[in-house]
DSSP file (Angstrom, degrees, kcal/mol; ACC not computed):
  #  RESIDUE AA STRUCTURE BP1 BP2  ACC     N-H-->O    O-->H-N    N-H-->O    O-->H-N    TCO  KAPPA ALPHA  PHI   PSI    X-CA   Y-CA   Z-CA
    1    1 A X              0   0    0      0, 0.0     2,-0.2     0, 0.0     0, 0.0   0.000 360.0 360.0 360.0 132.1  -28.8    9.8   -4.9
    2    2 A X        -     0   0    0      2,-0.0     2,-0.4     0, 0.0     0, 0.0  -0.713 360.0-147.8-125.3-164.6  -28.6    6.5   -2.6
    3    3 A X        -     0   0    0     -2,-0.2     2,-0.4     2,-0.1     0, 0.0  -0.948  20.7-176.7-153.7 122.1  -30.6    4.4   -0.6
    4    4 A X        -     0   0    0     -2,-0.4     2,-0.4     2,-0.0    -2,-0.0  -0.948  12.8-152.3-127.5 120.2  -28.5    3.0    2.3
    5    5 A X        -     0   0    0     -2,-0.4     2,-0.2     6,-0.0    -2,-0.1  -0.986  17.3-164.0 -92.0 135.2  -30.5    0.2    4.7
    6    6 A X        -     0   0    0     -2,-0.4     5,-0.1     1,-0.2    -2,-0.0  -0.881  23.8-107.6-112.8 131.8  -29.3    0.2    8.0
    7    7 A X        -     0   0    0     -2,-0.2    -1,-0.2     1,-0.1     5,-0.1   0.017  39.1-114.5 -46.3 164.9  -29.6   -2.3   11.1
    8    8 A X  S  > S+     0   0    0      2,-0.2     4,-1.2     3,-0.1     3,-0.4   0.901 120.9  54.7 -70.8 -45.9  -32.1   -0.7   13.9
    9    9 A X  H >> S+     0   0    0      1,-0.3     4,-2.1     2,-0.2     3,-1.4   1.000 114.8  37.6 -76.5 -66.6  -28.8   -0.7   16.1
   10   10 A X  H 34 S+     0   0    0      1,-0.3     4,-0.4     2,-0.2    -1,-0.3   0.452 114.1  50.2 -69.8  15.2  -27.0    1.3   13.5
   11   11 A X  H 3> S+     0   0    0     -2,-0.6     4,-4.8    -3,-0.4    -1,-0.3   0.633 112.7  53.3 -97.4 -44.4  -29.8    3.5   12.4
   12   12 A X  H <X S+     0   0    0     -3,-1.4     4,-2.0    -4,-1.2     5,-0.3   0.955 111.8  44.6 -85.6 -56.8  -30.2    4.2   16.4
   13   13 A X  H  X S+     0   0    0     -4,-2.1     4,-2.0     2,-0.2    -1,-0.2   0.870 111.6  50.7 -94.6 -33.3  -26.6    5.2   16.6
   14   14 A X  H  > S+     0   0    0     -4,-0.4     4,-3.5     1,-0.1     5,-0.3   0.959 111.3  50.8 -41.4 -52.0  -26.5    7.6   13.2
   15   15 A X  H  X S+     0   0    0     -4,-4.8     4,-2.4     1,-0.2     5,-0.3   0.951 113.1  44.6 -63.4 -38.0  -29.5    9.3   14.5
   16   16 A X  H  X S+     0   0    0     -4,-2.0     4,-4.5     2,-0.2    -1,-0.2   0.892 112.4  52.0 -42.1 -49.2  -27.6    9.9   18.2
   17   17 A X  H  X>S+     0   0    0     -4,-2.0     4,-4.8    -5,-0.3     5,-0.6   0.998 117.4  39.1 -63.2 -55.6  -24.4   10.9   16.6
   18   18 A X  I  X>S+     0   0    0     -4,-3.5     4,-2.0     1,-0.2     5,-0.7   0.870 112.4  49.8 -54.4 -36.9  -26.4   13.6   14.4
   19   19 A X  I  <5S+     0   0    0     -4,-2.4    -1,-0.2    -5,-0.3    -2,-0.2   0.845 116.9  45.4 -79.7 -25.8  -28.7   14.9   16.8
   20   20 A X  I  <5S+     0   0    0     -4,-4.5    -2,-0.2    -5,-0.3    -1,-0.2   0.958 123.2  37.7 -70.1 -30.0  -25.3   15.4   19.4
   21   21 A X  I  <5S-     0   0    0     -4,-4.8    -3,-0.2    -5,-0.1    -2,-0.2   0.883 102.7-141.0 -96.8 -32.5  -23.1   17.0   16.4
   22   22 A X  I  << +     0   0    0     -4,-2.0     2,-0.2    -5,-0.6    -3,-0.1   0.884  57.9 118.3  92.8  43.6  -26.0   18.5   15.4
   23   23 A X  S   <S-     0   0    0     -5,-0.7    -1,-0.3     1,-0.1    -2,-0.1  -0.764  74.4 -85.9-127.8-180.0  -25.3   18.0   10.9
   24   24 A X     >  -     0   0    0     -2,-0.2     4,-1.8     1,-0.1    -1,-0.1  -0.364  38.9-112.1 -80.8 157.2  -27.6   16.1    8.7
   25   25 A X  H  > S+     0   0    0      2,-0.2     4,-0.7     1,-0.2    -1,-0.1   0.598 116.2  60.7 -77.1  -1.0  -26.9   12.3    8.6
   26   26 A X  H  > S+     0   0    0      2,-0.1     4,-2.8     3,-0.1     5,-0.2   0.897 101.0  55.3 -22.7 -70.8  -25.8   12.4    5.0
   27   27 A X  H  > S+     0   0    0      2,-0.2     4,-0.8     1,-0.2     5,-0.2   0.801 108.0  48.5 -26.7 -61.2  -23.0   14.8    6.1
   28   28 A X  H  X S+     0   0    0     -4,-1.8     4,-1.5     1,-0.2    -1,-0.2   0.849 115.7  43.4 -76.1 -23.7  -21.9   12.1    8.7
   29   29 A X  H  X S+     0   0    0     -4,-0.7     4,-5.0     1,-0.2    -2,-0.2   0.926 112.7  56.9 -75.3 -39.9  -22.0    9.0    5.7
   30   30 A X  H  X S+     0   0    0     -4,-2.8     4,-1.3     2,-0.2    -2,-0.2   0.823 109.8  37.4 -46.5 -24.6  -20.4   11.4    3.7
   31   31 A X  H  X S+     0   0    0     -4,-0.8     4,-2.3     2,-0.2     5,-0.2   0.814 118.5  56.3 -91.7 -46.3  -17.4   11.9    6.2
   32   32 A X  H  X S+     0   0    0     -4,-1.5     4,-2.0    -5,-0.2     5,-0.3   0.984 102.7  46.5 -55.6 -56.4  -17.7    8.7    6.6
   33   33 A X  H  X S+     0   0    0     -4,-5.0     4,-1.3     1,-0.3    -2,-0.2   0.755 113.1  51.9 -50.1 -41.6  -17.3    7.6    3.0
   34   34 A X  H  X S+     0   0    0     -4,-1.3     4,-2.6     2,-0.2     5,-0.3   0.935 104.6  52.7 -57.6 -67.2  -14.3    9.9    2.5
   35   35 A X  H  X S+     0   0    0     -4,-2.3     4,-2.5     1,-0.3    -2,-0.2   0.904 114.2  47.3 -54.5 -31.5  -12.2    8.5    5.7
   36   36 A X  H  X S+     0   0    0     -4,-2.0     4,-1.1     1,-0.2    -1,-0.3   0.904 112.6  52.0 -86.9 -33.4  -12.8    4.7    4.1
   37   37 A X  H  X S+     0   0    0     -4,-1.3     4,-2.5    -5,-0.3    -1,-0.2   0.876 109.2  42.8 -83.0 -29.4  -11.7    6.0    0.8
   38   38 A X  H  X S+     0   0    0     -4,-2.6     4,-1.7     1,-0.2     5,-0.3   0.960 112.5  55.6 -81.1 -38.3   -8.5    7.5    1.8
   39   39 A X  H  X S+     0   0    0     -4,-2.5     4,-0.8    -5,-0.3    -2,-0.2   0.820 105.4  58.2 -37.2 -24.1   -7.6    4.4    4.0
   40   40 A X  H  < S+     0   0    0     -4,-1.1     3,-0.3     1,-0.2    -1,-0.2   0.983 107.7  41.3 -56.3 -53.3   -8.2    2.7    0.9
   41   41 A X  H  < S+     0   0    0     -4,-2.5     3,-0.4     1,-0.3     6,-0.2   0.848 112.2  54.1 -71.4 -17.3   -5.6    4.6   -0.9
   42   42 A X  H  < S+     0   0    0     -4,-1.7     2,-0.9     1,-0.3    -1,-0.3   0.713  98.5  59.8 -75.2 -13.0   -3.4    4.5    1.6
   43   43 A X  S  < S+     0   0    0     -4,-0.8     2,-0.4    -3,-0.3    -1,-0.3  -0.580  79.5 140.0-103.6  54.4   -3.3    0.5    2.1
   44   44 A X  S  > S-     0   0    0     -2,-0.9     4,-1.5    -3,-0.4     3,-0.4  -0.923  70.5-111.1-116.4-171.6   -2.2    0.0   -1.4
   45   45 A X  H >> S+     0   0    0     -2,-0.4     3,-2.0     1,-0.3     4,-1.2   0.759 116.1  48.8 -43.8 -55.1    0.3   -2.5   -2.4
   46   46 A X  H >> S+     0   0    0      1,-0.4     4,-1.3     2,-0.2     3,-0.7   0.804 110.6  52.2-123.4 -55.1    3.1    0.3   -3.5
   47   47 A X  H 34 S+     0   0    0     -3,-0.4    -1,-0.4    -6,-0.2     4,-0.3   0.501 104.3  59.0 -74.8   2.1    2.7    2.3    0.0
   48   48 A X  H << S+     0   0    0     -3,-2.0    -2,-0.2    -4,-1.5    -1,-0.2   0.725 115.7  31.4 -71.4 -19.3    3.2   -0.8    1.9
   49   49 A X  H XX S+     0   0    0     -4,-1.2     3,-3.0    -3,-0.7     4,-1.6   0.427  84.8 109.6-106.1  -7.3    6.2   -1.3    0.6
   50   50 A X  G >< S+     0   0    0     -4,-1.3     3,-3.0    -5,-0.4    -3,-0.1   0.819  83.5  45.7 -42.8 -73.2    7.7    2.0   -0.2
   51   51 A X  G 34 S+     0   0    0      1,-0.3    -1,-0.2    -4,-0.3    -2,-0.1   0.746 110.4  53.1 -88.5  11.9   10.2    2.1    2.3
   52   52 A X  G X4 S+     0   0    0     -3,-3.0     3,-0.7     2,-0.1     4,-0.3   0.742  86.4 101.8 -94.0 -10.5   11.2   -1.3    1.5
   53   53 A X  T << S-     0   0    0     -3,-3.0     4,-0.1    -4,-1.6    -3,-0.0  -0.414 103.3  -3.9 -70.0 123.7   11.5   -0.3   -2.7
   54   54 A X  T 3  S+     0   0    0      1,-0.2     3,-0.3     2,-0.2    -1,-0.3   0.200  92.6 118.3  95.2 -43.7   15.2    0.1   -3.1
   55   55 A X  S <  S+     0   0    0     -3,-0.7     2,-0.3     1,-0.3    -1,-0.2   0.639  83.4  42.5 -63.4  -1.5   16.7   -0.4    0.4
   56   56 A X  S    S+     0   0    0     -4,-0.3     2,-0.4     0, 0.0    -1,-0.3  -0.808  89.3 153.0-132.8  68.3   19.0   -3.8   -0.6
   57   57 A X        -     0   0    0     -2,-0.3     4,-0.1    -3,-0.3    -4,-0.0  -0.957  46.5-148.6-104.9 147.8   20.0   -1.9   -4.0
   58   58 A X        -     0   0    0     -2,-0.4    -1,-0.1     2,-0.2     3,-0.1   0.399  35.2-130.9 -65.4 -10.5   23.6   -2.8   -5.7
   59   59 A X  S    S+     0   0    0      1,-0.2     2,-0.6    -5,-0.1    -2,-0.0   0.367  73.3 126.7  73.9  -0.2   23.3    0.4   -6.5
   60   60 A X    >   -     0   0    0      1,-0.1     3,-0.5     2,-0.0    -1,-0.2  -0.852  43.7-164.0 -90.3 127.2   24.2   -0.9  -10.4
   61   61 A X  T 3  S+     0   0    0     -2,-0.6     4,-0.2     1,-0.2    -1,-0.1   0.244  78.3  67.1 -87.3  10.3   21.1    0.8  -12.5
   62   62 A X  T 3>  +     0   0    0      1,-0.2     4,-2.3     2,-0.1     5,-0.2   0.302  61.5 108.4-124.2  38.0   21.9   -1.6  -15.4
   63   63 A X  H <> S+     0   0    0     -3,-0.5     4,-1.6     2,-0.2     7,-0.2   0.856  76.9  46.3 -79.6 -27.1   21.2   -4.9  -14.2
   64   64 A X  H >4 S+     0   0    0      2,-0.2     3,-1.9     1,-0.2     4,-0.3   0.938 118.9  57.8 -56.3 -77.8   17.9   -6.2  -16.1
   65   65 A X  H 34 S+     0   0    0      1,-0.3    -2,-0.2    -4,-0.2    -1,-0.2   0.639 123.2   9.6   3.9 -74.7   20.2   -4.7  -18.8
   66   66 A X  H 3X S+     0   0    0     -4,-2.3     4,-2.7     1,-0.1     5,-0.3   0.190  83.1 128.4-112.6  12.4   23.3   -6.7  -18.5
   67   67 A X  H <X  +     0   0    0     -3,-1.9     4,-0.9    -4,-1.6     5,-0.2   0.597  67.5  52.8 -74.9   3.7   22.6   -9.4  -16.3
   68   68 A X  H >>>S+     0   0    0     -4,-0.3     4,-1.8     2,-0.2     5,-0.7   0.776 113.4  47.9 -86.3 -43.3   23.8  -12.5  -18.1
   69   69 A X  H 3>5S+     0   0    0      1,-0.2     4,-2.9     2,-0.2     5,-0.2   0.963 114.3  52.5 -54.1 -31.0   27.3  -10.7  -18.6
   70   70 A X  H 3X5S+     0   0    0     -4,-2.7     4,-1.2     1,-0.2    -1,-0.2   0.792 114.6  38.8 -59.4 -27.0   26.9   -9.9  -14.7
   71   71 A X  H <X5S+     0   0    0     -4,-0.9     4,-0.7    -3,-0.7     5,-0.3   0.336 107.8  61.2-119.2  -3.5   26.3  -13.2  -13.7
   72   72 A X  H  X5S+     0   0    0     -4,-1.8     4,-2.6    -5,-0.2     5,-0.4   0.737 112.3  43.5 -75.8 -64.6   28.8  -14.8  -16.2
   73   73 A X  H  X<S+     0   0    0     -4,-2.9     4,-1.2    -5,-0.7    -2,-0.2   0.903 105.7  59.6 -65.2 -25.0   31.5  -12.9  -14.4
   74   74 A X  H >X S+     0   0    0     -4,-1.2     4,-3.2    -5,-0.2     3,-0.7   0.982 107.8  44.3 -16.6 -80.5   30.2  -13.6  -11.3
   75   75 A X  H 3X S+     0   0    0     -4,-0.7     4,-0.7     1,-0.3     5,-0.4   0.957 116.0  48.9 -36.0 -66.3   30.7  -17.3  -12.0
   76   76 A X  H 3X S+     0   0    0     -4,-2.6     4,-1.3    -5,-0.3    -1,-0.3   0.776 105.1  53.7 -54.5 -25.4   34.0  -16.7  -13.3
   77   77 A X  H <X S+     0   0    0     -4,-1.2     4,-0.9    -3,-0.7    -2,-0.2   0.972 109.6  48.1 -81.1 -67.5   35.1  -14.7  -10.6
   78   78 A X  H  < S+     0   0    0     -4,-3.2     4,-0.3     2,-0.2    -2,-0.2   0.172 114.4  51.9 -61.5  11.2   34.0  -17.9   -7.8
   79   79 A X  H  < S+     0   0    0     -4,-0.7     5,-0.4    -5,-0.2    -1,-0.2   0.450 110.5  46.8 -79.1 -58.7   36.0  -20.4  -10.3
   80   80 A X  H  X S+     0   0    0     -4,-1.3     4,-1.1    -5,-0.4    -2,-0.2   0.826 115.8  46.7 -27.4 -56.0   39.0  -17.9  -10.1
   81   81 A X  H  X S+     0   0    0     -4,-0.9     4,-1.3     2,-0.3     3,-0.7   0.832 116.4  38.6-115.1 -57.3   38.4  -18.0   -6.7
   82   82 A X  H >4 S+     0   0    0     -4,-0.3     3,-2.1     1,-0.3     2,-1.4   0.762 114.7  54.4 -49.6-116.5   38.0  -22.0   -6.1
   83   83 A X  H 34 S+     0   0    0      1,-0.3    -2,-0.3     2,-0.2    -1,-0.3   0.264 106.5  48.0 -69.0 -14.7   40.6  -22.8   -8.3
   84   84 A X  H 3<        0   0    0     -2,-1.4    -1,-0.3    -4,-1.1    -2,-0.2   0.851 360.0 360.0 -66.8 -27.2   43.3  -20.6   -6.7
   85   85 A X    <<        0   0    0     -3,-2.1    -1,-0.2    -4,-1.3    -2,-0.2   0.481 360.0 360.0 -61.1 360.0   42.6  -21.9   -3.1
């Protein structure tokens, strides 16, 4: 059970909408409540960025893994690279 208070102007504009669609006004907070709650889920962090997850990958899956030996040879590779020039 809830209790909702409403402004006059938005009390005035439930009852309109129900008496044109012709369902209870419950039915229409209910409908309501539902559309705000899947916008919710859809605005979270993890589907804003989904089609940014991934898209600049090295494609190497073991880099947390190995990454001081990756970025030692790195280094070593740009001193090769300087000191041949």
């Amino acid at each position: 059970m809830l209790t909702l208070r409403l402004s006059p102007d938005m009390e005035e504009k439930l009852n309109n909408i129900a008496e044109m669609l012709g369902i209870p006004k419950s039915e229409i907070v209910r409908k309501s409540l539902r559309a705000y709650f899947k916008q919710l889920e859809q605005n979270n962090a993890w589907t804003a960025g989904k089609s940014l997850f991934g898209k600049y990958s090295s494609g190497k899956s073991n880099l947390s893994e190995n990454r001081k030996a990756i970025l030692k040879q790195k280094l070593q590779d740009k001193r090769n690279a300087k000191n041949s020039d």
